[in-house]
RODO-2510 file (C-alpha; in nm, 4 decimals, decimal comma):
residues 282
     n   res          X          Y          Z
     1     x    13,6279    15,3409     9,7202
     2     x    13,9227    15,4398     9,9550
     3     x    13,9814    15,5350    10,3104
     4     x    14,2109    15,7952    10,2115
     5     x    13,9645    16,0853    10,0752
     6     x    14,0734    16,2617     9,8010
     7     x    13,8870    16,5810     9,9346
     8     x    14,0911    16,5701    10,1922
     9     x    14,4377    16,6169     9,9619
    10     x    14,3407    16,8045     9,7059
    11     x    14,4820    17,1595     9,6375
    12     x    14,2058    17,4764     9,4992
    13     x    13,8497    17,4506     9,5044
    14     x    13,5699    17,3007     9,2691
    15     x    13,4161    17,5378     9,0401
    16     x    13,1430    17,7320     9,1441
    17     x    12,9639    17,7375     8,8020
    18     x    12,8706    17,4841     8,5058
    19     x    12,7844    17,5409     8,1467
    20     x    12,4114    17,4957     8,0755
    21     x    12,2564    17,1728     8,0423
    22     x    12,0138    17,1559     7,7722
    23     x    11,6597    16,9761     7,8088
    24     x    11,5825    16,7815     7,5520
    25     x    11,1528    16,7938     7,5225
    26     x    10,9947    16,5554     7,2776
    27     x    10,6463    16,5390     7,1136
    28     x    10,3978    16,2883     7,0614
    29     x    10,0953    16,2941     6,8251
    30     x     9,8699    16,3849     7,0819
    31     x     9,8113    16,7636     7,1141
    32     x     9,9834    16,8049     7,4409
    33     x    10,3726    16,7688     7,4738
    34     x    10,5487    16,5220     7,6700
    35     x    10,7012    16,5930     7,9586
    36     x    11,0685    16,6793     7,9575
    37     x    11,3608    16,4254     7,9571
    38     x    11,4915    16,3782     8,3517
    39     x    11,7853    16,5660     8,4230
    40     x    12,0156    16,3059     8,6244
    41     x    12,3398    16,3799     8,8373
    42     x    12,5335    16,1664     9,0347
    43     x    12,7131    16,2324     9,3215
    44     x    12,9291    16,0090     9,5454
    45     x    13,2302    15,7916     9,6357
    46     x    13,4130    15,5786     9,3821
    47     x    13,1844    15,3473     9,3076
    48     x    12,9924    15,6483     9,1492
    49     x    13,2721    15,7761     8,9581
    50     x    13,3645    15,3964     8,8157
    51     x    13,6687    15,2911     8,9520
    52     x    13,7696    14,9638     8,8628
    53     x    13,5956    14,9929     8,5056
    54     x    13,8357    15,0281     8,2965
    55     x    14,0469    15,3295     8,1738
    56     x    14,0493    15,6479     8,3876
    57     x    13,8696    15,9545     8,2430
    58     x    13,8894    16,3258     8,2899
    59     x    13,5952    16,3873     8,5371
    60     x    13,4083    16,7263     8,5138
    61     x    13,5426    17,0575     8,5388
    62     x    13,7023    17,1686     8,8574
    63     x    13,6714    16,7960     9,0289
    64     x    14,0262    16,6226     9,0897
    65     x    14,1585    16,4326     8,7975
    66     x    14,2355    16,1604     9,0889
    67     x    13,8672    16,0919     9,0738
    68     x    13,9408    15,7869     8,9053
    69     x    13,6015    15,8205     8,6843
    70     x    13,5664    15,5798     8,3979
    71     x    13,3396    15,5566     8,1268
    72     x    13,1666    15,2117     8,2639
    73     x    13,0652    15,4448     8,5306
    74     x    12,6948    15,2890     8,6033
    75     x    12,5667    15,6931     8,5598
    76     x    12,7236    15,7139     8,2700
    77     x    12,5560    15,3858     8,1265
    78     x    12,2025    15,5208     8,2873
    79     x    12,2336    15,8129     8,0934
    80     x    12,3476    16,1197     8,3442
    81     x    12,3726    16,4626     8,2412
    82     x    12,6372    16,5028     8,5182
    83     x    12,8443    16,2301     8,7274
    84     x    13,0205    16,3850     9,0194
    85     x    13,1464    16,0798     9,1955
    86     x    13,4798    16,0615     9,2968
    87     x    13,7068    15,8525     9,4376
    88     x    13,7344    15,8250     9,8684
    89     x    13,4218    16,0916     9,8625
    90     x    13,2753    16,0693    10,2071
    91     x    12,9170    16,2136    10,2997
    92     x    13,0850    16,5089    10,4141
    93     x    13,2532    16,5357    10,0441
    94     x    12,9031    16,4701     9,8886
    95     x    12,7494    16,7710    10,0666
    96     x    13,0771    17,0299     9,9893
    97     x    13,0415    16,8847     9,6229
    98     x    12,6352    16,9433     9,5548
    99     x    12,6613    17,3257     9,7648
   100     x    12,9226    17,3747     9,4900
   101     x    12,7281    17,2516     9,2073
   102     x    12,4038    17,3882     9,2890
   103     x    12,3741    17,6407     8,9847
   104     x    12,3563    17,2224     8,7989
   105     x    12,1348    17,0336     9,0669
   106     x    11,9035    17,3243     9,0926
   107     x    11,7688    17,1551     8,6946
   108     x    11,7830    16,8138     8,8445
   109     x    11,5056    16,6039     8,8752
   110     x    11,6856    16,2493     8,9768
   111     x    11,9939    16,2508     9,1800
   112     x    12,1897    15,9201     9,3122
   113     x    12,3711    15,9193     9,5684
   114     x    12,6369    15,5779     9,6698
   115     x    12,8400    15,7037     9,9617
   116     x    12,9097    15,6035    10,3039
   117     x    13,1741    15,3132    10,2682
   118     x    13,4564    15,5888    10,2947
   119     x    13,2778    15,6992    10,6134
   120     x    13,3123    15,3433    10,7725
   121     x    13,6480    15,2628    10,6873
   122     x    13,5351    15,0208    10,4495
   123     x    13,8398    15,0447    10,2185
   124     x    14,0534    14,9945    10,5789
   125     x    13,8740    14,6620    10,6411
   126     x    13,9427    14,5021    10,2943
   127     x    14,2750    14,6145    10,3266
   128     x    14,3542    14,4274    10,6508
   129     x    14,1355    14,1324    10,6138
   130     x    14,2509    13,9746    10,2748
   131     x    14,6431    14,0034    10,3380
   132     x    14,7672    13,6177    10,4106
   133     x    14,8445    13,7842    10,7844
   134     x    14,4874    13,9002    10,8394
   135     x    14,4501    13,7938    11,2455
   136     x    14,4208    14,1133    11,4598
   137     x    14,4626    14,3949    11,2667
   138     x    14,1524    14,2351    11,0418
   139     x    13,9227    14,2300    11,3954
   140     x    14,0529    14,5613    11,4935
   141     x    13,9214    14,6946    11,1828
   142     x    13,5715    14,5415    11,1480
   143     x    13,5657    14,6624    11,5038
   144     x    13,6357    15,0329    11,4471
   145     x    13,3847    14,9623    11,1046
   146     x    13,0871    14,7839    11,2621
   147     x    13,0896    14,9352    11,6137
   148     x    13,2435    15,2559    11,6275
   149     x    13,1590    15,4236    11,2819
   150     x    12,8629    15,2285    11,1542
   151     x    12,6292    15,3743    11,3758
   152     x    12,7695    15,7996    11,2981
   153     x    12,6775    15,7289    10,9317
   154     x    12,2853    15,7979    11,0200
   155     x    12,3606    16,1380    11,1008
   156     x    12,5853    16,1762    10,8630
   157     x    12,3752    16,0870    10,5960
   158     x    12,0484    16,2928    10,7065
   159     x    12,2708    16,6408    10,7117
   160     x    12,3447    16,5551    10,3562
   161     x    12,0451    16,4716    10,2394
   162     x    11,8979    16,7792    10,4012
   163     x    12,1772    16,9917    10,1830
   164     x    12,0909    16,7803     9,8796
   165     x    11,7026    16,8940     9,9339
   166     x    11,8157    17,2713     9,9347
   167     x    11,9989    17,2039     9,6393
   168     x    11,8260    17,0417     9,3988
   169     x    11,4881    17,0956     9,5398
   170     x    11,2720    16,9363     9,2348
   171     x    11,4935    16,6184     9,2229
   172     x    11,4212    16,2718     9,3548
   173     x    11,6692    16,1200     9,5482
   174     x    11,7953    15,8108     9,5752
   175     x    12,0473    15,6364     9,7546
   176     x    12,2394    15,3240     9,6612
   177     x    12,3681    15,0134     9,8324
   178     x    12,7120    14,8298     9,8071
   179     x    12,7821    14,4904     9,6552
   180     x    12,9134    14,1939     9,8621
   181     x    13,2686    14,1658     9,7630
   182     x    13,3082    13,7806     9,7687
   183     x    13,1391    13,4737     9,6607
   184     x    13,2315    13,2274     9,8845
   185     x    13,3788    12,9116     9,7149
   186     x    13,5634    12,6162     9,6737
   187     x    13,8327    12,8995     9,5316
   188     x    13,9444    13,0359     9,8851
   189     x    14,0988    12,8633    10,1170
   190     x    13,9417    12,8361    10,4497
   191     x    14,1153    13,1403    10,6098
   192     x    14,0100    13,3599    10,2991
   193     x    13,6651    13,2342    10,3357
   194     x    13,6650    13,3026    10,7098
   195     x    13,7521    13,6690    10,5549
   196     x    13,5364    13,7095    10,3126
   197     x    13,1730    13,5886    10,5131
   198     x    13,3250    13,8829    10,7795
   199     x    13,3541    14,1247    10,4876
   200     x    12,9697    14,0308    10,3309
   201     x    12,8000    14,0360    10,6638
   202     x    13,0004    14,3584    10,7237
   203     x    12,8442    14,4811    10,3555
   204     x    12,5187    14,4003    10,4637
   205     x    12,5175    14,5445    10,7994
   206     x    12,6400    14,8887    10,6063
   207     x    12,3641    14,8553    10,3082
   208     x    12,1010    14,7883    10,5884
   209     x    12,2222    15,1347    10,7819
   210     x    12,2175    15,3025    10,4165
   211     x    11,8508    15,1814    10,3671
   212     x    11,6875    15,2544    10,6730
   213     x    11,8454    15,5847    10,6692
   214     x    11,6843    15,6647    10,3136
   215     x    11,3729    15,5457    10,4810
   216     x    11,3853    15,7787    10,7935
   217     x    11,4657    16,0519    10,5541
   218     x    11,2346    15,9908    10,3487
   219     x    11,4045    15,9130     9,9728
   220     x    11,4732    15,6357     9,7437
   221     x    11,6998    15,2891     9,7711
   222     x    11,8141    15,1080     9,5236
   223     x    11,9990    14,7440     9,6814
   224     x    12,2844    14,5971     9,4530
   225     x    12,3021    14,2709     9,6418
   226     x    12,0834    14,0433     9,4753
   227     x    12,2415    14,1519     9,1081
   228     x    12,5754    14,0788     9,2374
   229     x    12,5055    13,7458     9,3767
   230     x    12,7260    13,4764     9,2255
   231     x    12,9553    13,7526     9,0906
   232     x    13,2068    13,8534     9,3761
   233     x    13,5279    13,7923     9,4075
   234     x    13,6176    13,3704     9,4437
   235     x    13,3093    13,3303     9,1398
   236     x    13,3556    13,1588     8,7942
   237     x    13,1978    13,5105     8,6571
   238     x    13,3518    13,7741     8,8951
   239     x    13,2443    14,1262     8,9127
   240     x    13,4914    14,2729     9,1512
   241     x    13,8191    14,3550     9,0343
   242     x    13,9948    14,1578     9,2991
   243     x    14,3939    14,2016     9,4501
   244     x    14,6705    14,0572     9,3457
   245     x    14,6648    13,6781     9,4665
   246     x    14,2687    13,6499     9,4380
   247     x    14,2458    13,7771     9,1193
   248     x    14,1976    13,6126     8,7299
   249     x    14,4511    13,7842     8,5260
   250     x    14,1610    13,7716     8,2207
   251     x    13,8717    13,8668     8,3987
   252     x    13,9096    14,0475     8,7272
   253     x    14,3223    14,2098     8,7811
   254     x    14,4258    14,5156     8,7077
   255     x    14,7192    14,7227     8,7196
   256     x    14,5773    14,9903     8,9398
   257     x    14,5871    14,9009     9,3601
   258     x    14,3284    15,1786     9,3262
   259     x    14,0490    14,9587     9,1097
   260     x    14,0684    14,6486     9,4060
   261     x    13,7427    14,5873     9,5560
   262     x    13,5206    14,7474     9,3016
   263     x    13,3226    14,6858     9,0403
   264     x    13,4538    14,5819     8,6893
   265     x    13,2529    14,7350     8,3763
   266     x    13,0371    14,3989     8,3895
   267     x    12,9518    14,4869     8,7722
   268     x    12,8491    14,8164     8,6839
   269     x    12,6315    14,7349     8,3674
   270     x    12,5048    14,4396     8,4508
   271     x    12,4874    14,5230     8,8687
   272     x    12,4047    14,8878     8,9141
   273     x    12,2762    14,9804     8,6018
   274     x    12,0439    14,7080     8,5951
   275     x    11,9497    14,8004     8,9578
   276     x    11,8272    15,1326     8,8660
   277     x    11,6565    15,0467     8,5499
   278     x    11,4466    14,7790     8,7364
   279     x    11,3868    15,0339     8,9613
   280     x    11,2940    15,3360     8,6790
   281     x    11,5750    15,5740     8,7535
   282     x    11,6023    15,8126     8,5985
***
C-alpha cells in the first residue's frame, strides 16, 4: 500500500479484453449436477496484489508490472481466477480497473475488494510517524488522515461499488479490512509505542469507515483484526514486514522500501486467507 498511486504514473492503458475463463462444473451421484465452481476476482490496493510476500510476480495482462503482486497474494491462496490488485490502487483506480475488465467480472460470482488506505494517506502516516523524528509532521499527517480524508472515503467507496454492481452484476461483493500494524510491546521504546497505538487506533477508525460503508451499501465485510492480533510489528511472531530499525532480519525485513507495512506471506495465509475462509469466500 502506497500514497503514491501507480495509476497515477503509469504510461498506456489496461487491456480492454481477457482470454476466457473456463468453469469448471462437477458431478455428484445424485441425478442433478452441482452447481458450478465460483468464479473469484480480486481487485484492489497492494495488499490485494501481495506486496510484502515475497518475490514480485508478473501481474495480469495489461496491469503495470509495478504492481508489486506476489504469489502469497491472499487471492491467490483463496483460489482466484483473476487478482487485479495493485500496488497504491485507490477507489478511484478500483473502479477504472473493473470498467476495464468487465468482459472478466461479467462471469464473476465473488469479488473482493481491500482498498481505501491509498485514499487516506495511510502509507503518508506510517511514513512520518515511525522515523526517530516523528513530532509534527506525524500529527500533521494523522490529521490530514483521520479528519480531512477519512470521512470522503464513504462516497468514494459507494460510486465504486455502484460501478462494481454494473460490472459484475451476478457477483457477491465483499470488502476487506486492514490489519493493525503494531503489537505494542516491551520491543518499542516509549516514543515508538506512542506511534504505534496512534497508527492502530488510526487502523481501526479506517476499518470501521470501510465496514459501515459495506453496510450502507449493502455488501459483504470481512475484518482482519482479530487474525492479526499478536502478529504486528514489535511481536515475537510478526506479520508485517516492518522498516529498517523495527524489523527482524529473519522474520520480518526485506530489501524492498516498497514491502514496509504489509503483510508477510504468513500475514496473508494465516490473516486474510483465513479471514475469508471463516467467512466462506469464495
Amino acid at each position: 500500500m502506497s500514497n503514491n498511486s501507480i495509476f497515477r504514473r503509469r504510461s498506456g492503458r489496461l487491456a480492454s479484453s481477457l482470454a476466457a475463463i473456463a468453469l469448471i462444473t462437477g458431478f455428484t451421484a445424485a441425478p442433478a449436477s452441482a452447481a458450478p465452481a465460483p468464479v473469484y476476482i480480486a481487485l484492489g490496493d497492494s495488499y490485494a496484489a501481495g506486496t510484502g510476500g515475497g518475490q514480485y510476480a508478473g501481474p495480469p495482462p495489461g496491469l503495470p508490472q509495478q504492481c508489486l503482486q506476489t504469489a502469497a497474494a491472499y487471492p491467490t491462496v483463496r483460489g482466484a481466477a483473476l487478482n487485479l490488485g495493485c500496488f497504491g490502487a485507490t477507489t478511484t483506480d478500483v473502479t477504472a480497473v473493473a470498467t476495464l475488465y468487465a468482459p472478466a467480472l461479467a462471469t464473476s460470482s465473488v469479488v473482493t475488494v481491500t482498498v481505501g488506505g491509498n485514499d487516506v494517506d495511510t502509507g503518508r502516516v506510517a511514513g512520518a510517524c515511525t522515523v526517530p523524528t516523528a513530532g509534527t509532521d506525524c500529527s500533521s499527517a494523522l490529521y490530514n488522515t483521520l479528519v480531512v480524508k477519512l470521512r470522503q472515503l464513504p462516497g468514494k467507496i459507494k460510486a465504486m461499488v455502484s460501478t462494481l454492481r454494473t460490472v459484475a452484476p451476478h457477483a457477491r461483493i465483499v470488502l476487506t479490512g486492514y490489519p493493525r500494524l503494531f503489537t505494542v510491546s516491551a520491543a518499542l521504546t516509549p516514543q515508538q509505542a506512542l506511534a504505534a497505538k496512534s497508527m492502530n487506533t488510526a487502523a481501526d477508525l479506517l476499518n470501521a469507515t470501510i465496514a459501515l460503508s459495506a453496510l450502507t451499501n449493502r455488501v459483504g465485510f470481512v475484518g482482519v483484526t482479530e487474525r492479526f492480533a499478536g502478529h504486528g510489528i514489535g511481536s515475537a511472531d510478526p506479520w508485517i514486514v516492518a522498516p529498517a530499525g523495527l524489523c527482524n532480519q529473519a522474520v520480518n525485513c526485506s530489501p524492498s522500501a516498497a514491502d514496509a507495512f504489509h503483510p508477510t506471506a504468513a500475514g496473508y495465509s494465516g490473516g486474510y486467507a483465513e479471514a475469508l475462509k471463516a467467512a466462506r469466500i469464495p
